[in-house]
C-alpha positions, 0 to 999 in steps of 0.5 A: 551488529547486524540489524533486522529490518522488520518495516517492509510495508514502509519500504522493502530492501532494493532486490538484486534483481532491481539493482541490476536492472538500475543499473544497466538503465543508468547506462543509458544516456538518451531520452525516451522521447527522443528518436535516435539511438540512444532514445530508443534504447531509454524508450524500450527499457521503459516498455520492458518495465511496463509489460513487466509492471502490467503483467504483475497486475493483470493488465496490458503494458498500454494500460499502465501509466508511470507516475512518481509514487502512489500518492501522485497516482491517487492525487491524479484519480481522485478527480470529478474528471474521473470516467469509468469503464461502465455505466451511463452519467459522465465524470464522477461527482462525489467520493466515496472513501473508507476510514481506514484510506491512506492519508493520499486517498482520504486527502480526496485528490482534487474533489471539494471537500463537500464531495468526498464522504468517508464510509465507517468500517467495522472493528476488524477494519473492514468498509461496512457494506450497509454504509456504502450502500447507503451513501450509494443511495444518498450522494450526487452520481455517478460516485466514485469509490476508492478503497485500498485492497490491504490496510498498510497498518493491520494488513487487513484486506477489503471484501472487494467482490462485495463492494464491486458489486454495490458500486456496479448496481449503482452505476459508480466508478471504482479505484482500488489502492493496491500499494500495499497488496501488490506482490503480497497477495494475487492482483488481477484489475480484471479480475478486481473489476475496477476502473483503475487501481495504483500501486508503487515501486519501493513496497515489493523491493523497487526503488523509491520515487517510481508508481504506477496507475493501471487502467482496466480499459481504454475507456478509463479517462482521467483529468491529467495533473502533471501538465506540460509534454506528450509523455505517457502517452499524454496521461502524465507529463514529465521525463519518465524515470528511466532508472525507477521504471526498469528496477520497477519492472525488473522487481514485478518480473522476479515475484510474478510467479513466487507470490503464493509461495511467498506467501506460505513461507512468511505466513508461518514466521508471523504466525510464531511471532504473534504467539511469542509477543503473547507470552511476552506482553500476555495483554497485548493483542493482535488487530484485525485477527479475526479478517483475512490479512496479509501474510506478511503484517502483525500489528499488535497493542500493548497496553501499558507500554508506549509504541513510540518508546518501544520502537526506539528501544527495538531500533537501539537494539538494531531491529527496525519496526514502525508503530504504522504508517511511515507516512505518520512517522512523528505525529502525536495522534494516534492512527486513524486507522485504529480510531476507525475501528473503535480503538481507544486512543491510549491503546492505539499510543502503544502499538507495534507494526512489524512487516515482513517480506522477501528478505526477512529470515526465521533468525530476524524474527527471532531477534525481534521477540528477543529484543521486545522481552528485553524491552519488556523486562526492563520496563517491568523491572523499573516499576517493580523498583518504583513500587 
């Protein structure tokens, strides 16, 4: 039986267009930092990857600096070293991150947890900008606030515009998590107006092990984590990634121009999908409807059913979807996310995620709301016996 893999929010499929390039990169036996023949063909296979990267986000190649992922990336920013490209005061002081962050984010990077102060959200999973403000006023400046552009778990996107402008009126740094969104929605750094943003390979279809941190200027600075040579330009030691970074760039350049398009054609697969689980599980109920969300991302509730339970019945049936977060994958709390947002526990127990992306089809959607009634159906037929 064919599976459909419906969790690309966790990890998107390779693109051939990102197999390829891996390995015509495998090919390459030098080291980029080497100055011989085969050296220089490892360093421009890596600087293609980085204009490519960079292009994708709206910043020049030199402003991107390879990292192994997006934890790496947030772990490096999320520091008091943190310099912005704007404002008097010197390195950050304080944090200032949303409930809904990424576990990497909310972990605060290298700030004392004195220093890190989490901003509550509203019940569609939004920062509350009355909150941030005031946590504006009443932290040690210069803050920095780090925020994700689109939740991995409910695709919700963040009002970035308002919140630039709050940390601009208070002379704040600005990181934006754009892990989830990259590929999924337009991201210009220029145009976000942040310090720096991060993103990371294998969420539009470049292999795992590969991220980015991306500078809106050369006046952003940061404490290097990764100590030891001159690599990437010295902003992060360590032999690059020679393979990851040319998928990487190669899966950057093959959705660059498709984004909007993309966009339109998997907006109306989940839009159909959303109505069919509410005749299948008629108390179910989307999260995050009524705010702008990624095109790609439904997570629903289903009360009465256990999310960990349906996902292994959808897995038996060969359907792969997630209750959330990969990086949650087997803890017995239900999502922070969910919590955040005022959703009580048992409800949050049953959720489903299910992401779309660049290889799903109308026939895997379908598949997955036939696989779900199945699931639902035998479930309301064992109580029905049990009554």
């Amino acid at each position: 039986m064919t599976r459909v893999y419906l969790d690309h929010n966790a990890t998107s499929p390779l693109r051939p267009e990102a197999r390829e390039a891996v390995l015509a990169a495998m090919a390459i036996s030098g080291n980029a930092s080497a100055v011989h023949g085969e050296g220089r063909a490892a360093r421009r296979a890596i600087e293609i990857g980085r204009e490519q990267v960079g292009r994708l986000a709206g910043a020049e190649a030199k402003l991107v600096t390879f990292t192994s992922g997006g934890s790496e990336a947030a772990a490096t920013l999320l520091s008091p070293g943190f310099t912005g490209r704007r404002g008097p005061g010197g390195p950050a002081r304080s944090l200032i991150v949303s409930a809904v962050e990424h576990s990497c984010v909310l972990a605060g990077g290298r700030f004392a947890a004195t220093d890190i102060h989490v901003c509550p959200v509203d019940g569609q999973g939004r920062i509350a900008l009355a909150a941030l403000a005031d946590l504006l006023e009443r932290v040690p400046g210069p803050a920095l606030v780090a925020v994700m552009l689109a939740n991995n778990e409910t695709g919700v996107l963040q009002p970035l515009a308002e919140i630039r402008a709050l940390v601009e009126t208070h002379g704040a740094r600005f990181v934006v998590d754009a892990v989830q969104a990259l590929g999924k929605v337009p991201v210009d750094i220029q145009a976000i107006g942040a310090d720096a943003i991060f993103v990371s390979g294998h969420k539009i279809g470049a292999p795992q092990g590969v991220g980015a941190i991306i500078r809106g200027h050369d006046a952003v600075a940061f404490d290097r984590l990764v100590q030891g040579g001159g690599q990437e330009a010295r902003l992060r030691a360590g032999t690059e990634n020679l393979q990851g970074i040319a998928g990487f760039g190669a899966a950057a350049a093959a959705i660059l121009d498709g984004i909007a398009q993309e966009s339109a054609r998997v907006a109306p697969l989940r839009d159909w999908m959303e109505a069919q689980i509410a005749t299948i599980s008629p108390a179910s109920r989307v999260i995050g409807l009524q705010a702008r969300r990624l095109a790609n991302t439904s997570l629903t509730i289903h009360p009465g059913l256990d999310g960990e339970t349906s996902v292994i019945a959808l897995d038996l049936a060969g359907v792969a979807v997630s209750t959330g977060s990969a990086c949650a994958s087997g803890k017995v709390a239900p999502s922070h996310v969910l919590s955040a947002m005022g959703i009580a526990a048992d409800q949050a127990k049953s959720a489903i995620r299910v992401s779309l992306g660049w290889s799903t089809t109308r026939a895997d959607v379908e598949r997955f709301t036939a696989a779900l009634a199945a699931h639902v159906q035998k479930l309301s037929a064992r109580a029905s016996r049990a009554a």
